[in-house]
C-alpha positions as CSV (number, residue, x, y, z in Angstrom):
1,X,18.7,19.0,-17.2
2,X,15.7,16.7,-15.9
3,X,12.9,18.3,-13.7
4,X,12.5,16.0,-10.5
5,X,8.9,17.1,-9.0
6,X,7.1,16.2,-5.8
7,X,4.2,13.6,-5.7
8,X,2.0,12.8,-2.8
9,X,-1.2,11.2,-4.4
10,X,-1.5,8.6,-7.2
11,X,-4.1,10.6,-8.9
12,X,-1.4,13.6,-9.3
13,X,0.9,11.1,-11.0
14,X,0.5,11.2,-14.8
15,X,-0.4,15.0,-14.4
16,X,3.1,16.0,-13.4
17,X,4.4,13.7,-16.3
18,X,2.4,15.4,-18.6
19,X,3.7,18.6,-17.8
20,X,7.0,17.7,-17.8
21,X,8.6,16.0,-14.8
22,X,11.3,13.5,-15.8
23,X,11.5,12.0,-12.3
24,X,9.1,11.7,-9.5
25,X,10.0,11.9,-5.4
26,X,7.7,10.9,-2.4
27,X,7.6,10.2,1.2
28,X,5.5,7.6,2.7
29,X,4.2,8.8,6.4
30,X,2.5,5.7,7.8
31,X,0.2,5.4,10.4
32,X,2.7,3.0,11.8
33,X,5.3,5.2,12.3
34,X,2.9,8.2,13.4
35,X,1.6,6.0,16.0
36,X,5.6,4.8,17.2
37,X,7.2,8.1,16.7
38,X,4.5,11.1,16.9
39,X,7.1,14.0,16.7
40,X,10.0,12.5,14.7
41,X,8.9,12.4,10.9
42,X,10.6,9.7,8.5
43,X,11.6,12.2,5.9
44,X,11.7,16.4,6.2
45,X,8.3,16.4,5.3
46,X,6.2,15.8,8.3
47,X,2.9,16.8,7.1
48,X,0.6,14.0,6.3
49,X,-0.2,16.0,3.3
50,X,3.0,16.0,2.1
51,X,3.3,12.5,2.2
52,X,1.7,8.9,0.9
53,X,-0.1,7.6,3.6
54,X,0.5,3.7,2.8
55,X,2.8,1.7,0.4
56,X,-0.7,0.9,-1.5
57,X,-0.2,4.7,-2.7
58,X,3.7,4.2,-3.3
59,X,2.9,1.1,-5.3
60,X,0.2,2.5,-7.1
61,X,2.2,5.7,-7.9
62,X,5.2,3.1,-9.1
63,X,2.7,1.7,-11.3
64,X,1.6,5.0,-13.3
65,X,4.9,6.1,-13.5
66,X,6.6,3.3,-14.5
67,X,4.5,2.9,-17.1
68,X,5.7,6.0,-18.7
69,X,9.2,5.0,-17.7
70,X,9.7,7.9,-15.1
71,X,11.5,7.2,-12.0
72,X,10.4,7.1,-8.8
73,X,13.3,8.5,-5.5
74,X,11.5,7.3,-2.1
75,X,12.7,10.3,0.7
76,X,14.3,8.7,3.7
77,X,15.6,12.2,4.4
78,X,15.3,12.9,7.8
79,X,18.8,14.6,9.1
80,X,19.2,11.7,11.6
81,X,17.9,8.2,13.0
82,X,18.2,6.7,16.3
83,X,19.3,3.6,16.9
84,X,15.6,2.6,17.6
85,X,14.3,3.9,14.7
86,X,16.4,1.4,12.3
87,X,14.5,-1.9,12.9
88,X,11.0,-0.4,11.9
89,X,12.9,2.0,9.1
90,X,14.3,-1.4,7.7
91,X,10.9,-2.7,7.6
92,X,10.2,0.4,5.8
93,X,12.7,0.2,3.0
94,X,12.5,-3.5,3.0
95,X,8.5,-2.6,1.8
96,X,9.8,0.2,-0.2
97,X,11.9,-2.0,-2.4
98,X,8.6,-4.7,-2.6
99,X,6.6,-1.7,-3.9
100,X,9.4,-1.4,-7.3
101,X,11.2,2.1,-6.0
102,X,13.4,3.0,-7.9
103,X,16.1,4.8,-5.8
104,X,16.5,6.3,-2.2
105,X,17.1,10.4,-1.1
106,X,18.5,10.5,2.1
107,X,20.7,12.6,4.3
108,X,21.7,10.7,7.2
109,X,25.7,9.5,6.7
110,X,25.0,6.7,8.7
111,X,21.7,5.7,7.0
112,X,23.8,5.4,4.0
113,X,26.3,3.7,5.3
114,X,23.5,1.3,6.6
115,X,21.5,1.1,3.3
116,X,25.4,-0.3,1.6
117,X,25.9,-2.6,4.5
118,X,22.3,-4.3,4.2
119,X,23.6,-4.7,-0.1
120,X,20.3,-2.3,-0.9
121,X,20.7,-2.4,-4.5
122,X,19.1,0.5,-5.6
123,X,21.0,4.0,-6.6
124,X,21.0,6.2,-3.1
125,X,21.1,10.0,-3.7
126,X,21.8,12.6,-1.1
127,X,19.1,14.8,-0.5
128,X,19.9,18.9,0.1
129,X,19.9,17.7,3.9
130,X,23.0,15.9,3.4
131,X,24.8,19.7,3.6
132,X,26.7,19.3,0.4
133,X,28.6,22.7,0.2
134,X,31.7,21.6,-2.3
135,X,33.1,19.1,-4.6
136,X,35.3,17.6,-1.8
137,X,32.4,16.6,0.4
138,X,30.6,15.5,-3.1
139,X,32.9,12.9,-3.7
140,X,33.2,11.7,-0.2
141,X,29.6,10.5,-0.6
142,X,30.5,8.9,-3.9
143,X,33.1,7.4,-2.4
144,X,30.4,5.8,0.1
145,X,27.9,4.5,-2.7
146,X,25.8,7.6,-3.2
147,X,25.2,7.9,-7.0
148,X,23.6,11.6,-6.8
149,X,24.4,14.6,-4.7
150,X,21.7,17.4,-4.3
151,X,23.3,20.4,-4.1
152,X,21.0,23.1,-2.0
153,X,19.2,25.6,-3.4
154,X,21.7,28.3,-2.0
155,X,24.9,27.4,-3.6
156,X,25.6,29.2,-6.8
């Protein structure tokens, strides 16, 4: 089992390794897309506390935990785009990838479809958004290029 924990400042980095996480996730909320989209959040965690407010932050996040060797899941997790969303959420993963991430959590079928069709070549996991409820729908998203399923909280 690995413990996957929640960062949203660099400082908290290396503390969560120290107690244990194996793997990091994050949102970046930029001003960007506040100022474009005010009500419709880039992952399921609209807060702007919740979230890295630049991909200065990501980057320097990637850098502490990379140094450790601990992974580092970027939350595109949002249960749907629009079709106007896509050129400034490509801009977004494009910068994503710059920064080092090392994999994507989503839950938008067609955002993964997407992600495969532009060759992103980092592992994409389904988030608990992606409404995973049995093995069947498991291994449909495996059979799209998803590499991890996150199975909600609920399901015993």
């Amino acid at each position: 089992m690995k413990i996957l924990s929640p960062v949203d400042k660099p400082d908290e980095v290396e503390q969560l390794i120290q107690a244990g996480a194996d793997e990091l996730y994050c949102g970046v909320l930029s001003e960007e897309w506040l100022q474009k989209y005010t009500i419709a959040a880039i992952n399921r965690r609209i807060a702007k506390a919740c979230n890295f407010k630049s991909f200065d932050e990501l980057k320097a996040c990637l850098e502490i935990a990379h140094s450790y060797h601990i992974p580092v899941c970027l939350t595109v997790n949002e249960h749907y785009y629009t079709r106007e969303q896509y050129p400034l959420l490509l801009e977004y993963v494009k910068r994503a990838l710059d920064c080092g991430i090392d994999s994507f959590l989503i839950s938008d079928l067609a955002l993964l479809l997407y992600l495969r069709e532009i060759k992103v070549e980092v592992p994409i996991h389904i988030s608990t958004g992606g409404t995973t409820f049995n093995s069947q729908t498991a291994r449909f998203y495996h059979s799209l290029g998803a590499s991890r399923v996150t199975i909600p909280r609920h399901i015993t």
